[in-house]
C-alpha positions in Angstrom: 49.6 179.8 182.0 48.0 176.5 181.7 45.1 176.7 179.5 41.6 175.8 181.2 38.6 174.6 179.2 35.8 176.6 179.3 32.7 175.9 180.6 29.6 176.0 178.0 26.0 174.9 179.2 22.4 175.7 177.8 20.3 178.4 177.5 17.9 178.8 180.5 15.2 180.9 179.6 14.0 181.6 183.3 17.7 182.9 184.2 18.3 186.8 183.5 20.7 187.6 180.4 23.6 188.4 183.1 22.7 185.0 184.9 23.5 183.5 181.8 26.5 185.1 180.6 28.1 183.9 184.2 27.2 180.4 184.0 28.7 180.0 180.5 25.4 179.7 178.2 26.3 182.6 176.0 29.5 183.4 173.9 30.8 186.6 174.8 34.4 188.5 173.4 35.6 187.8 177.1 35.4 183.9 176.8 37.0 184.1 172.6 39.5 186.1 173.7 40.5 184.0 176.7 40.4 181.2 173.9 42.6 183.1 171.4 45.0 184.1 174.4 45.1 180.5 175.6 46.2 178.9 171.9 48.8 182.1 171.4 50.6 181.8 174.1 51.0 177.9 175.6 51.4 177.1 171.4 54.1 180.0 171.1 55.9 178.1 174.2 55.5 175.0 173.6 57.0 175.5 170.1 60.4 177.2 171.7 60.8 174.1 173.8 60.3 171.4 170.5 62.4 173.9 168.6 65.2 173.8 171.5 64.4 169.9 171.9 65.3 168.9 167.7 68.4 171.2 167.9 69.9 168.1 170.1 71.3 166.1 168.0 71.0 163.3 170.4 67.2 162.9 170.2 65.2 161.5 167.6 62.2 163.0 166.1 60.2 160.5 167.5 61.9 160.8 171.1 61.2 164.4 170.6 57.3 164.0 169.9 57.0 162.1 173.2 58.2 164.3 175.4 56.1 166.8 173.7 52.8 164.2 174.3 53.6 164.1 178.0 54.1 168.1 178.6 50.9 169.0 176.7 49.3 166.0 178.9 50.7 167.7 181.9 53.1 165.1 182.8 57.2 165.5 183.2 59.5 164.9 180.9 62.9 163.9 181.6 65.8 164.7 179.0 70.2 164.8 179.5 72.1 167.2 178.2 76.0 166.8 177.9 78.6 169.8 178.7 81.9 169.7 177.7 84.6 172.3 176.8 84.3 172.0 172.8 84.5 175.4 171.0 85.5 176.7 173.8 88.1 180.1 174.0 90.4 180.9 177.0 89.1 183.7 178.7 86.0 184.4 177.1 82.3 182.8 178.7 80.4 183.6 174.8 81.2 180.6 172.7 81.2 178.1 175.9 80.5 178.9 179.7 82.5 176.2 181.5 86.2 176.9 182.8 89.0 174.4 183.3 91.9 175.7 185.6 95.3 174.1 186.3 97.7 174.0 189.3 100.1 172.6 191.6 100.2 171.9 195.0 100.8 169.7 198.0 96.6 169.7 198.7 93.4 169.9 197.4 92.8 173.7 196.9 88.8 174.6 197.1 87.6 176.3 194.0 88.0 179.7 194.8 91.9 179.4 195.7 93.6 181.8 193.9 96.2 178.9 193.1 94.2 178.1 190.1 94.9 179.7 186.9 92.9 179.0 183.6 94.2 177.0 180.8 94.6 178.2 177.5 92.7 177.4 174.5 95.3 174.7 173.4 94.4 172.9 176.4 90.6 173.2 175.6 90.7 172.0 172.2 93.0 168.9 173.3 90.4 168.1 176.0 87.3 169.1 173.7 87.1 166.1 171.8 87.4 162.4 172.2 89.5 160.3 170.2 91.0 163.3 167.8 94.8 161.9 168.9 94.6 165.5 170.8 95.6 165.2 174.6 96.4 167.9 177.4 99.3 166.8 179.5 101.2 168.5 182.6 103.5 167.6 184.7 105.9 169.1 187.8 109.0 167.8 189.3 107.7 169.4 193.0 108.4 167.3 196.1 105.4 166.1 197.6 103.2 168.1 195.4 101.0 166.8 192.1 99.0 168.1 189.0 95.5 169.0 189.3 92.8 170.5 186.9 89.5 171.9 188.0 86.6 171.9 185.5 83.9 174.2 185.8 80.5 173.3 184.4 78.2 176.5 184.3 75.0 174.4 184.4 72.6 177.0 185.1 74.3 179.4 182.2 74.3 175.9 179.9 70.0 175.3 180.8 68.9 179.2 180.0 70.7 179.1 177.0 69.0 175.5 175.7 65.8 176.9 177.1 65.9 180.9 176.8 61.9 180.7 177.0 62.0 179.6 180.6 63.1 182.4 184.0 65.0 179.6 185.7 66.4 180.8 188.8 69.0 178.3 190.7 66.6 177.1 193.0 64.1 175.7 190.2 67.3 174.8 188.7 68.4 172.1 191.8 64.8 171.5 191.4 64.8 170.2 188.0 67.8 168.1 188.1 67.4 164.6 188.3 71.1 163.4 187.7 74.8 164.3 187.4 77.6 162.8 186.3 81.1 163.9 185.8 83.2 161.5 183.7 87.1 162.1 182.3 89.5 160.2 180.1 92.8 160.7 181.5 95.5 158.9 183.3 98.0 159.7 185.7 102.2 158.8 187.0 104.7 159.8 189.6 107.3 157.6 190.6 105.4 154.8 192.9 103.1 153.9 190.3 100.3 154.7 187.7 97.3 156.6 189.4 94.4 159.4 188.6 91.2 160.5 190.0 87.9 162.8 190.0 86.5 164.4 193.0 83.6 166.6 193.2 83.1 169.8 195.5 80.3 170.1 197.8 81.5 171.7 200.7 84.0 169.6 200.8 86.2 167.6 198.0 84.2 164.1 197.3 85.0 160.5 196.0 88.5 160.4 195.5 89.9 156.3 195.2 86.0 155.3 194.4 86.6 156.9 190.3 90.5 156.7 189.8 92.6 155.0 187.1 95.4 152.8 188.1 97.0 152.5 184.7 98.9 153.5 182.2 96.3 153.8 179.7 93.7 156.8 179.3 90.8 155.4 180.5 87.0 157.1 181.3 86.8 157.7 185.0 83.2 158.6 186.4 81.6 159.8 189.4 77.9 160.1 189.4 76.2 162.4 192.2 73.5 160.7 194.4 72.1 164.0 195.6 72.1 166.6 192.9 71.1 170.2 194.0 74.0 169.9 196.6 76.2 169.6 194.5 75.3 172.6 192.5 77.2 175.6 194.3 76.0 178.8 194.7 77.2 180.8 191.8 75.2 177.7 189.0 78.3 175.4 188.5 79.2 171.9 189.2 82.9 172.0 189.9 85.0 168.8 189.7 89.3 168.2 190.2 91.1 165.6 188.3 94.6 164.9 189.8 97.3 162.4 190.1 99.8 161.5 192.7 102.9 163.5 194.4 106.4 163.9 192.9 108.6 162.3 195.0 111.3 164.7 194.4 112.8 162.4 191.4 110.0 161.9 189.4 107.4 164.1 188.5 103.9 164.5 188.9 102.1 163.9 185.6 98.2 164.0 184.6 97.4 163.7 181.0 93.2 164.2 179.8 91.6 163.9 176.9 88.0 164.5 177.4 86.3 165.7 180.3 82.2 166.2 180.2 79.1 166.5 182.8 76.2 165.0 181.7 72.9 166.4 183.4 69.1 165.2 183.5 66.3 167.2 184.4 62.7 167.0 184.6 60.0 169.4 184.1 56.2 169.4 183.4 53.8 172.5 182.0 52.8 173.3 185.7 56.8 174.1 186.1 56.5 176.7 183.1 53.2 178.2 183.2 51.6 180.1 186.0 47.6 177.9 187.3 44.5 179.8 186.1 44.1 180.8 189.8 47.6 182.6 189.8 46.7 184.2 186.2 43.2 185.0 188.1 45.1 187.0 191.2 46.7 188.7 189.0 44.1 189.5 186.3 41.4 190.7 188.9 44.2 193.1 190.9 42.5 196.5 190.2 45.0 198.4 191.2 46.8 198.9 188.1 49.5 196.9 189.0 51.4 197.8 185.8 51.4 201.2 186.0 49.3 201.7 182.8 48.6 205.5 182.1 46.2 207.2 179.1 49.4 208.0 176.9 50.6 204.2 177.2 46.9 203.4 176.1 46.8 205.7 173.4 43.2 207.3 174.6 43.7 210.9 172.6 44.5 209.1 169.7 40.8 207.0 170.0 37.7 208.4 167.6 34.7 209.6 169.8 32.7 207.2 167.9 29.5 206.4 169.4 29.3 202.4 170.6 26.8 200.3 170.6 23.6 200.7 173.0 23.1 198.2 175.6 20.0 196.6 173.9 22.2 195.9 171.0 25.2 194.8 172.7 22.2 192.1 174.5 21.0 191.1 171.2 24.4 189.8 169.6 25.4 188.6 173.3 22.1 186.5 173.3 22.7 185.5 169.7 23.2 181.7 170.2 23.1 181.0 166.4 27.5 181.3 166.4 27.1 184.9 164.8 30.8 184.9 164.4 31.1 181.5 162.5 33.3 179.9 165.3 34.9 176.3 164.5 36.2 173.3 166.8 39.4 173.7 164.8 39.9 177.1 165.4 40.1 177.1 169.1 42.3 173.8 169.0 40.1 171.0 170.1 41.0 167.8 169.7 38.6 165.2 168.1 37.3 162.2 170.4 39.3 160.1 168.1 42.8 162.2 168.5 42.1 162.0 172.4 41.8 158.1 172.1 44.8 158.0 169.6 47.2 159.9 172.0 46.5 158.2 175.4 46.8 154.8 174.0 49.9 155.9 172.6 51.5 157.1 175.3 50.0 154.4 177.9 51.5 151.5 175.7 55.0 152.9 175.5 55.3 154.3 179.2 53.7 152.1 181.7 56.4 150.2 183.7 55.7 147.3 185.5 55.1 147.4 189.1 57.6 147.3 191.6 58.6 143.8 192.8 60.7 142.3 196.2 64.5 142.1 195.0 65.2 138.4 196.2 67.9 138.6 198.7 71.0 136.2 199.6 70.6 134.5 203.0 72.2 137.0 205.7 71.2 140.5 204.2 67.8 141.7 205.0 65.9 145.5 204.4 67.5 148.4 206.3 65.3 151.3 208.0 62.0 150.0 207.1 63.3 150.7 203.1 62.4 147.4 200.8 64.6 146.6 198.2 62.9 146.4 194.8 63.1 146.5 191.0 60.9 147.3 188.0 61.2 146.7 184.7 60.2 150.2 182.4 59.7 150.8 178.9 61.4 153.4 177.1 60.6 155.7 173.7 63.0 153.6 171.5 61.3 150.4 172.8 63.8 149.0 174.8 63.4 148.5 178.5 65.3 149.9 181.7 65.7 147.6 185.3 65.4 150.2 187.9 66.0 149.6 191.2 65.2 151.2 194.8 65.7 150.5 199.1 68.1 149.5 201.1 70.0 146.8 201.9 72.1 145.7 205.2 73.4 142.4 207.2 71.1 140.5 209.2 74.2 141.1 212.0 77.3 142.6 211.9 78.6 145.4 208.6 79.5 145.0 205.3 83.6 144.4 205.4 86.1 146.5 204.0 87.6 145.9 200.9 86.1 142.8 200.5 82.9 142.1 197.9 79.4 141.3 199.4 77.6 139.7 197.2 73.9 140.6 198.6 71.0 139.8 196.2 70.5 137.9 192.8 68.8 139.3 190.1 65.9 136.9 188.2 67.1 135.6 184.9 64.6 137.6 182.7 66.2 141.0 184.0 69.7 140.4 184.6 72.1 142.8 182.5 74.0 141.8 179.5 77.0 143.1 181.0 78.3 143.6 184.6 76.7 147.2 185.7 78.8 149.5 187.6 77.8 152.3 189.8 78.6 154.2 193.1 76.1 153.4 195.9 75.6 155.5 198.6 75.9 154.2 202.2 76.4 155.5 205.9 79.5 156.7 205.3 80.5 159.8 203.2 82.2 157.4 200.7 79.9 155.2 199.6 80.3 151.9 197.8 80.9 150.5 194.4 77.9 148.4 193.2 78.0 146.5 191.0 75.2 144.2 188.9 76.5 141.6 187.2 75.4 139.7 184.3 75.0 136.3 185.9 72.5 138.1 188.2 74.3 138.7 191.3 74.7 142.4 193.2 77.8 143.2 194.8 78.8 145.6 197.1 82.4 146.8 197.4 83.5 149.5 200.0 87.1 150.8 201.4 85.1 151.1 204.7 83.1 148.9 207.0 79.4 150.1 206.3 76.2 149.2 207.6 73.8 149.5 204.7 73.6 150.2 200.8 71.3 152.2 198.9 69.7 150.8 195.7 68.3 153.6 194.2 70.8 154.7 191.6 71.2 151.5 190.4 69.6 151.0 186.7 70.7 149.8 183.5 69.2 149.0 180.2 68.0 145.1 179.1 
């Protein structure tokens, strides 16, 4: 639940004792112990989700104390997690949930082709860690057929085990995530040329030429996902193929890998965790015994036939408005005026971005379906600060050409990256774009297809 102050108001004299008790002028055991339960259970929690939060090595304590300011202020927090395949044992889900399977074939099998066939663990510990001189290669001297590898990510497996206080279900699951990414060092041959690639499965394989490596060196390959939850199938997994070109009958089809990962965000707030009061309060006033409780679960023959207090009695302590039981501001939890002050200014001076401004556009390109193209400039935890970008863009007349760069806007000076920014854009078509943010402030656009407009919005990078 998330805890609700209590209501507290003077004594009126001219009200009956019960008229009291209801409108919050007297302390009764109902109103401590909704205090007691309050602090026990959102501070029990809330201290599984810090504890899960510093066992990630890739936040700081500091990063760590202000996502927990935001949650216990109700707001979201937003963290990424990285999945790989290290420790992991062919054949067994325990020590690692994600699968990588291997085959070869003229097309692109769907996931549940029973073509595939896991690797062993060899194979996982060359493709476990980058840079260890440790690399998975496979080949096949098959006419018009190639190597492929499908990796697995068990995502939803991966979350409930980082947060095993939270019942996440794989609808709030596609509701939490924010971002995918799946990115692989590897490099691929046959006997036209150098060439590799990622897809990713929806209902369909997805990207294809737009992440590929045309070399002879391993090199990262990367497709992020624009829309998240649809890419998460049915049984919690993202599922992703790496593959390189045909044998042509002389030469075989090689693929080599040496680190494949997916990196997720989510984000979550306190209202995603914990049930309202008026949830708690439907269930709390259902007199119907909804649990099933009987007199042996209860321990009544166990219970002394003591005799309880009289009703005048249990009046006078109720009445008692002299604190009979000693009850502090520290005990229940309450933060001082000076704490409240402390933690909002805190937290309003590191995460208030700036508001969101026209992207200046090159002469010819103009906003599509009513969507402005904008940026905003937003301070993060470690006190750098992040250009974010959203709308769309298209061609006062006519499409953006195929395979031809469109430069479209400029970036001002003060925000322009330090480097050139790449990223896949989504567009009308089902393959998108390559954007691309430069660091002399232009935006490109670069697409195998004629399109008619570009989205902005996963365009960001950090200043």
């Amino acid at each position: 639940m998330v805890y609700t102050k209590q209501k507290w108001v003077e004594y009126n004299e001219n009200l009956s004792e019960q008229q009291n008790i209801e409108a919050g002028a007297v302390v009764t055991s109902n109103k401590l112990n909704y205090i007691e339960s309050g602090i026990n259970t959102e501070s029990k929690k809330v201290s599984d989700i810090e504890t899960t939060l510093k066992n990630l090595s890739y936040y700081t304590q500091m990063e760590v104390d202000e996502m927990l300011i935001k949650l216990i202020a109700g707001e979201k927090i937003s963290a990424t997690f990285t999945m790989d395949f290290k420790n992991k044992v062919a054949g067994s889900l325990v020590e690692n949930p994600n699968v990588m399977k291997l085959t070869t074939s003229q097309d692109m099998p769907i996931p549940s082709d029973s073509r595939w066939a896991e690797t062993t663990t060899t194979v996982y510990i060359q493709t476990g860690t980058l840079g260890d001189n440790k690399i998975a290669t496979a080949s096949a001297l098959v006419a018009l057929s190639s190597r492929k590898f499908l990796v697995s990510f068990k995502i939803l497996e991966d979350f409930k085990r980082k947060f095993p206080c939270l019942s996440v279900t794989l609808d709030l699951l596609k509701k939490y995530v924010t971002g995918l990414e799946v990115s692989a060092y590897a490099k691929g041959s046959n006997g036209a040329g150098n060439f590799c690639q990622i897809n990713n499965y929806y209902d369909r394989w997805i990207g294809g030429n737009i992440a590929s490596n045309k070399t002879n060196e391993l090199k990262k390959i990367s497709l992020p996902i624009i829309v998240p939850k649809n890419y998460i199938l049915a049984d919690g997994t993202v599922t992703s193929l790496i593959s390189s070109k045909e044998s042509d009958g002389k030469t075989a089809s090689s693929l080599s890998v040496d680190y494949v990962s997916l990196e997720y965000t989510v984000e979550l707030s306190l209202r995603d965790i914990f049930v309202t009061k008026e949830e708690l309060s439907g269930h709390t006033s259902n007199s119907n015994n909804p649990h099933k409780v009987t007199k042996t679960h209860v321990g009544l023959g166990a219970v002394d036939n003591l005799q309880q207090a009289t009703k005048t009695e249990f009046n006078a302590h109720t009445s008692n408005k002299s604190n009979p039981h000693g009850v502090t501001a520290s005990q229940t939890g309450a933060y001082t005026k000076k704490e409240t002050d402390d933690l909002l200014n805190k937290k309003l001076n590191i995460q208030t971005p700036s508001a969101w401004v026209n992207l200046p556009l090159v002469s010819g390109y103009t906003t599509a379906e009513r969507n402005t193209p904008m940026y905003r400039i937003a301070p993060q935890f470690d006190g750098s600060r992040k250009v974010e970008f959203k709308g769309q863009v298209k061609k006062t007349s006519g499409q953006f050409p195929a395979n031809a760069p469109s430069q479209f806007a400029t970036i001002p000076a003060f925000a322009k990256p330090k480097t050139n920014i790449f990223y896949h854009g989504g567009t009308n078509t089902a393959v998108g774009g390559r954007l691309v943010a430069e660091n002399n402030g232009n935006i490109q656009l670069l697409t195998s297809v004629a399109t008619d407009y570009v989205v902005l919005d996963v365009l960001t990078y950090t200043l």
